[in-house]
C-alpha angles and dihedrals in degrees: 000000000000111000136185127210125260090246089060081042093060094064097032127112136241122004122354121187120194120216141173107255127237103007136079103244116177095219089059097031097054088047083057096050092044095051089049093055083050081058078233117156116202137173109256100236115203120251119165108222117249087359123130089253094187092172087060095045095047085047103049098009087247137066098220133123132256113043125158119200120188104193110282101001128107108271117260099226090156116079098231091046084055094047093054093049092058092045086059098047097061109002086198131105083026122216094204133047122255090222096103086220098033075052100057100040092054089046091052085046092053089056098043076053105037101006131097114292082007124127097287090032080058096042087049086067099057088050104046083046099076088051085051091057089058123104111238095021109228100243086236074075102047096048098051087048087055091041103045100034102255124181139145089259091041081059102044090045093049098084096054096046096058095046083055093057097036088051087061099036083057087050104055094047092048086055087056133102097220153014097305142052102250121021129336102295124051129276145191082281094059103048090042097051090044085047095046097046089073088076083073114033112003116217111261115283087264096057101033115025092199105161116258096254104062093044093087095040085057094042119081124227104180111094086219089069108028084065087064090079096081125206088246096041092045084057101046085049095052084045096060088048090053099043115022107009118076124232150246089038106237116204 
């Protein structure tokens, strides 16, 4: 993927979506998946993982990835306010349900998935955890445990908390007539939870380049974990690759 800097993306037209370069996040790569179902197309902007990243900052008062900027609106740096800004900018295909409770509740889906102390906010923890054990410990590292909220208790806690998740994530799939979690056709549920279950078990090399150095860091080991992926999650991740989600992934 072709990026410009944040300092060409200060001037360019049109939408600009700020990613962190050269690796899969989910974060990222669920913003990008959302924006080709939209039918959207943006401008990559460059942001360095864990950096510093002060044009950012001075830019969107945060240094964070993703953000998406449409011309002269705020920029949407939360993934909820992002969500809704694509939502207005082409109501179809929608990513929520009309429905105002069906609504709720898949809102409420989407940030036990993407939000704070949600699935991925928990994953972050184990692998933030290995960086924390090195002596000295590099400062990238010091800056995303300050950053995320990582502690001792905040890693031990993680497992459970995503079993906890994936268990109703499975639940409320298993209560619906069809493929997805809300409806016949996919929503902002569905491509979270297919972008977030690489946290877990990354798609094969083919499928997802990641470099070779960030594979095991995606991969868990601890049996825990690894049962979080269940047999019918798994599935509906491996269904919206092969339906709705391009590969190979390109960042």
């Amino acid at each position: 993927m072709e990026y410009i800097s944040v300092t060409d993306a200060i001037e360019a037209p049109g939408l600009r979506l700020v990613l962190s370069a050269g690796v899969p996040g989910p974060w990222g790569e669920s913003a990008k998946a959302l924006l080709a179902y939209k039918g959207l197309e943006y401008q990559p902007v460059l942001q360095e993982g864990g950096g510093e990243n002060a044009e950012l900052l001075a830019w969107t008062g945060q240094t964070s990835a993703p953000v998406l900027v449409s011309d002269n609106l705020p920029a949407a740096c939360h993934w909820l306010d992002l969500l809704m800004l694509l939502e207005r900018l082409k109501p179809n295909p929608p990513l929520l349900p009309e429905d105002p409770m069906q609504r709720a509740n898949a809102i409420g889906l989407c940030a036990l998935i993407i939000g704070v102390d949600g699935f991925g906010w928990a994953r972050r923890m184990s692998m933030i955890e290995p960086m924390m054990k090195l002596s000295p410990v590099p400062e990238l590292a010091l800056r995303m445990a300050h950053k995320y909220g990582y502690s001792s208790d905040a890693f031990a806690t993680a497992p459970a908390r995503m079993r906890l998740i994936c268990d109703a994530l499975e639940e409320h799939l298993s209560h619906q007539d069809g493929d997805y979690f809300f409806g016949a056709s996919p929503g902002a549920v569905d491509f979270y939870w297919a972008n977030f279950a690489g946290m877990i078990k990354p798609l094969a090399p083919a499928l997802n380049p990641m470099p070779d150095w960030i594979r095991p860091i995606y991969t868990a080991t601890d049996p825990e974990q690894q049962a979080c992926l269940l047999p019918a999650l798994e599935a509906h991740r491996d269904m919206m690759y092969e339906r709705h989600i391009a590969t190979p992934l390109d960042f």
